[in-house]
MARTI-36525 format. One line per 3 residues: their letters; for each residue x, y, z of C-alpha. Coordinates in steps of 0.1 Angstrom, whole numbers, plus 5000, padded with zeros to 4 digits. Example, Ala and Ser with C-alpha at 12.3 -4.5 7.8 and 13.67 -1.06 7.14 Angstrom:
BEGIN
AS) 5123,4955,5078  5137,4989,5071 .
This chain:
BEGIN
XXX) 5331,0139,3190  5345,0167,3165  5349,0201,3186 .
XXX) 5354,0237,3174  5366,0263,3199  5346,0297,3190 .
XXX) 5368,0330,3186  5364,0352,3216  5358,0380,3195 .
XXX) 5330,0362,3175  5300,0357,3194  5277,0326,3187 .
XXX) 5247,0312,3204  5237,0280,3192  5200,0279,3211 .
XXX) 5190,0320,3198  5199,0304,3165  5186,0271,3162 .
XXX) 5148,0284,3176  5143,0320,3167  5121,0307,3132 .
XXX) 5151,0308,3104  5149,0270,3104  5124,0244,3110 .
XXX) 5140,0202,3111  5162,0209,3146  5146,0200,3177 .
XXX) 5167,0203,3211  5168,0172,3232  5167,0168,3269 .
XXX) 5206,0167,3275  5205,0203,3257  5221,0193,3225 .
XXX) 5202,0201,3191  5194,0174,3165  5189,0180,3130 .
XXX) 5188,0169,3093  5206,0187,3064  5212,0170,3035 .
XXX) 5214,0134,3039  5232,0138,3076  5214,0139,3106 .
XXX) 5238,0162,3128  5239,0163,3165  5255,0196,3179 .
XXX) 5258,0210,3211  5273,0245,3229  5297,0245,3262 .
XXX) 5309,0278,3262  5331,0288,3236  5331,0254,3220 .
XXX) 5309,0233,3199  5305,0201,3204  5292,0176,3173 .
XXX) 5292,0150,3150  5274,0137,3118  5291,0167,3100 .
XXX) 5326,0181,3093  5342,0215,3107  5339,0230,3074 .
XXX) 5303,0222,3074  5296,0235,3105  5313,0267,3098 .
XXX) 5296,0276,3068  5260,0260,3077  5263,0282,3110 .
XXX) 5288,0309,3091  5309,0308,3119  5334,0333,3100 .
XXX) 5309,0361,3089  5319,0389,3113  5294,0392,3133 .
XXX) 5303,0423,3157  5308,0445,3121  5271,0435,3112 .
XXX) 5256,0442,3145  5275,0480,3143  5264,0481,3110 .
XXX) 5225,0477,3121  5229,0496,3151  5209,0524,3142 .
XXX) 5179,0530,3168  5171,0524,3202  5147,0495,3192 .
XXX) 5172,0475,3171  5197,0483,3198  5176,0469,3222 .
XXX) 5167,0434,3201  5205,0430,3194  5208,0432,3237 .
XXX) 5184,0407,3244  5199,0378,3211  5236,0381,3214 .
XXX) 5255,0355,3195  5223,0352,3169  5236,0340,3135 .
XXX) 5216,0335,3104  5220,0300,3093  5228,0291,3053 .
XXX) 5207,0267,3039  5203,0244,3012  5183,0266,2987 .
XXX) 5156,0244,2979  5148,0230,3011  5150,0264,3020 .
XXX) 5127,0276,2992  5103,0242,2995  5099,0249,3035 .
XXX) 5087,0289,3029  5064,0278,3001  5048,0256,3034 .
XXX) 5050,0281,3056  5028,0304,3038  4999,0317,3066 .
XXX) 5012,0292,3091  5024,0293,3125  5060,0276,3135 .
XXX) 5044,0241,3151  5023,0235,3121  5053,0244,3097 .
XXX) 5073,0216,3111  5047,0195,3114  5039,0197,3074 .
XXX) 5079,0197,3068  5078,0164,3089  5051,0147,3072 .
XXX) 5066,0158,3035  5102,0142,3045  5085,0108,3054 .
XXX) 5066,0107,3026  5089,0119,2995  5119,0118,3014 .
XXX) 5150,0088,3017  5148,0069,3043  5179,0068,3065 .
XXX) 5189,0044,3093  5217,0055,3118  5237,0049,3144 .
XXX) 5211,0072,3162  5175,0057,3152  5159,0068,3121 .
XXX) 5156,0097,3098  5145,0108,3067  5160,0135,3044 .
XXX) 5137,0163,3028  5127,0153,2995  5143,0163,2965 .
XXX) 5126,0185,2935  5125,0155,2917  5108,0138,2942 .
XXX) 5080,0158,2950  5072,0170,2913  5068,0131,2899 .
XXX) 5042,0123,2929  5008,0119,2924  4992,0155,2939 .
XXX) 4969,0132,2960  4996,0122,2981  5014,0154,2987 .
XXX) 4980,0168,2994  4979,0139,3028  5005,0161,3036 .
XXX) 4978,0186,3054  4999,0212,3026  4962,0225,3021 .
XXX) 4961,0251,2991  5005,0247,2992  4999,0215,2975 .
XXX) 4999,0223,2943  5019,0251,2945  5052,0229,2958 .
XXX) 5044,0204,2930  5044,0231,2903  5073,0249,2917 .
XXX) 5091,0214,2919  5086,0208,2887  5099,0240,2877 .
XXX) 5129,0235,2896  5137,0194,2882  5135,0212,2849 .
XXX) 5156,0243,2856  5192,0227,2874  5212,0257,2866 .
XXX) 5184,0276,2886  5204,0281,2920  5236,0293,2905 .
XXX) 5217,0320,2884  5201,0328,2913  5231,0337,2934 .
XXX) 5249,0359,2905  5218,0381,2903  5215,0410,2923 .
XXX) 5193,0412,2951  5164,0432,2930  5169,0408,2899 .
XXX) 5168,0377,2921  5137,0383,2937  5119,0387,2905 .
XXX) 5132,0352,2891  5121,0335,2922  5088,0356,2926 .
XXX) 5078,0334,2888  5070,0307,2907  5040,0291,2918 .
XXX) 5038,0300,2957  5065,0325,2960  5055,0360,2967 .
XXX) 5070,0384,2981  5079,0374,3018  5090,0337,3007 .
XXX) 5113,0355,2978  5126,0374,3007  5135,0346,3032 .
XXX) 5152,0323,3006  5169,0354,2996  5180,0358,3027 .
XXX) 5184,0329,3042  5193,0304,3011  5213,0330,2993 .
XXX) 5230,0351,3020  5211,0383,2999  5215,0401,3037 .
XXX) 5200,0429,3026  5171,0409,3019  5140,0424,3048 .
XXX) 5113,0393,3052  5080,0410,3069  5056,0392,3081 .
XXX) 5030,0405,3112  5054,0404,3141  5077,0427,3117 .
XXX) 5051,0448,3101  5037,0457,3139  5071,0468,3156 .
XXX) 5076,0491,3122  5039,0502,3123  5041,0511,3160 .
XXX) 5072,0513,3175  5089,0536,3149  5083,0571,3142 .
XXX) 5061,0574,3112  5053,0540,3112  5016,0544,3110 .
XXX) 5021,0550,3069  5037,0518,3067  5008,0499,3052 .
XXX) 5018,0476,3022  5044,0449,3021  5068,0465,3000 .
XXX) 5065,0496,3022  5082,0480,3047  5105,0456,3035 .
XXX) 5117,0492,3015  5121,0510,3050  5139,0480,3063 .
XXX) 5163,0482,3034  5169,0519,3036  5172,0518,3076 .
XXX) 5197,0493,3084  5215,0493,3048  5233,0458,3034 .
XXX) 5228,0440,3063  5193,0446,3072  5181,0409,3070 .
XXX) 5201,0407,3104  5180,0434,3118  5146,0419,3108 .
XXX) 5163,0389,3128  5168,0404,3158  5135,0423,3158 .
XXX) 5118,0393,3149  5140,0375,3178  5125,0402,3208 .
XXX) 5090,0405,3186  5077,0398,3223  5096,0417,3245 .
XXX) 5092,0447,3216  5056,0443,3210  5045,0435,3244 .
XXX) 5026,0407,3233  5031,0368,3241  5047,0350,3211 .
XXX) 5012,0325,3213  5017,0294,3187  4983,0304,3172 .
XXX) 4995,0335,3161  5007,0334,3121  5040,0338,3110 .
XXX) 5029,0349,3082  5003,0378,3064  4988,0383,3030 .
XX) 5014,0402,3007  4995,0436,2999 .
């Protein structure tokens, strides 16, 4: 298998960044390597030290998916800026924000709308076999996640088998808005941060915290600040002055003006140690998400 020897100087930790919540279709097996669908590959990839280890994908690929050649120490002195950040960037060394493929990206935040990581993949899982191409490997089978197309020509019945609840017919509408708008990601990434989230924020099932994560995670907009509950209680109680933090854009504005052009790392990491921060247990009941005020 392909193998890619990590920079010294260039931290990376392949497990902090394939199951802190940025991503939903890997699943780590029970030799320790991760599994996982992008595109139409189904990528197997593993850490041994400073190398990775993997196949079903090229270098290039894996360099930018994981972007292996953002400079990682400059962002983390960059965000730096508090004891509690300080203290979340201690406990998630060699966390990267992955970049992916904006509308799987922007199609898996619409689900994950008042949901909780398990059910997320769960709805992801049941929407690929469904709408999605099915894919037979050297490694069993797979299916890809199912293009705009896909999902905006299906009968809403189906999609709603999906257990997408309420999402349903947001994801179809927004589909359909997407099949019919092909220049939409390239106008998305030449907007600034501000403009972009106001394009995306038009359609059906994107507010406020979904613009935000596709932003951020879709678009490398790093300044983007996603809240959601974990977030909104380590602002609202473990800064000073947090207590006036009340509203959405309140904090996502604080996170912005704290930690500056890179503060979608920050929200990472905080979101990372939530538990350790919070001194709460990360349960799988509780939502990662909260109504936009």
């Amino acid at each position: 298998m392909p193998a890619f020897r990590l920079r010294s100087d260039q931290p990376f930790d392949l497990d902090l960044t394939l199951s802190c919540g940025q991503v939903f279709r890997w699943e780590r097996d029970e030799t320790g390597a991760w599994n996982g669908i992008v595109g139409d590959s189904l990528i197997r990839i593993s850490q041994q030290g400073c190398s990775l280890i993997f196949e079903g994908a090229d270098t290039q690929f894996i360099r930018a998916y994981f972007q292996l050649d953002e400079d990682l120490p400059g962002i983390i002195s960059s965000i730096d800026r508090d004891p509690l950040v300080h203290a979340a960037i201690s406990m998630s060394r060699g966390l990267r924000i992955v970049r992916q493929p904006a509308w799987e990206c922007l199609a898996s935040y619409i689900i994950a709308t008042y949901a909780n990581i398990p059910g997320i993949r769960r709805r992801i899982s049941l929407l690929c076999r469904c709408f999605g191409e099915h894919v037979t490997g050297d490694r069993g089978e797979f299916y890809t996640f199912p293009t705009a197309e896909a999902i905006a020509s299906s009968d809403p019945c189906r999609i709603a088998e999906c257990r997408l609840g309420y999402r349903a017919p947001y994801l179809k509408e927004t589909a359909k808005a997407i099949a019919e708008d092909r220049g939409w990601e390239g106008r998305i990434a030449g907007l600034c941060y501000e403009d972009a989230r106001r394009d995306l924020m038009r359609l059906k099932g994107v507010g406020r915290k979904v613009a935000d994560c596709v932003l951020l995670f879709a678009f490398g907009k790093k300044e983007a600040f996603p809240v959601d509950v974990w977030i909104q209680r380590i602002l609202r109680t473990r800064y000073p002055g947090g207590e006036s933090l009340r509203t959405y854009d309140q904090c996502s504005r604080f996170g912005r003006s704290h930690y500056g052009m890179y503060a979608g790392y920050a929200q990472e990491y905080l979101f990372c140690a939530r538990a350790a921060l919070t001194g709460e247990r990360q349960e799988d009941q509780v939502p990662v998400s909260q109504p936009e005020r």
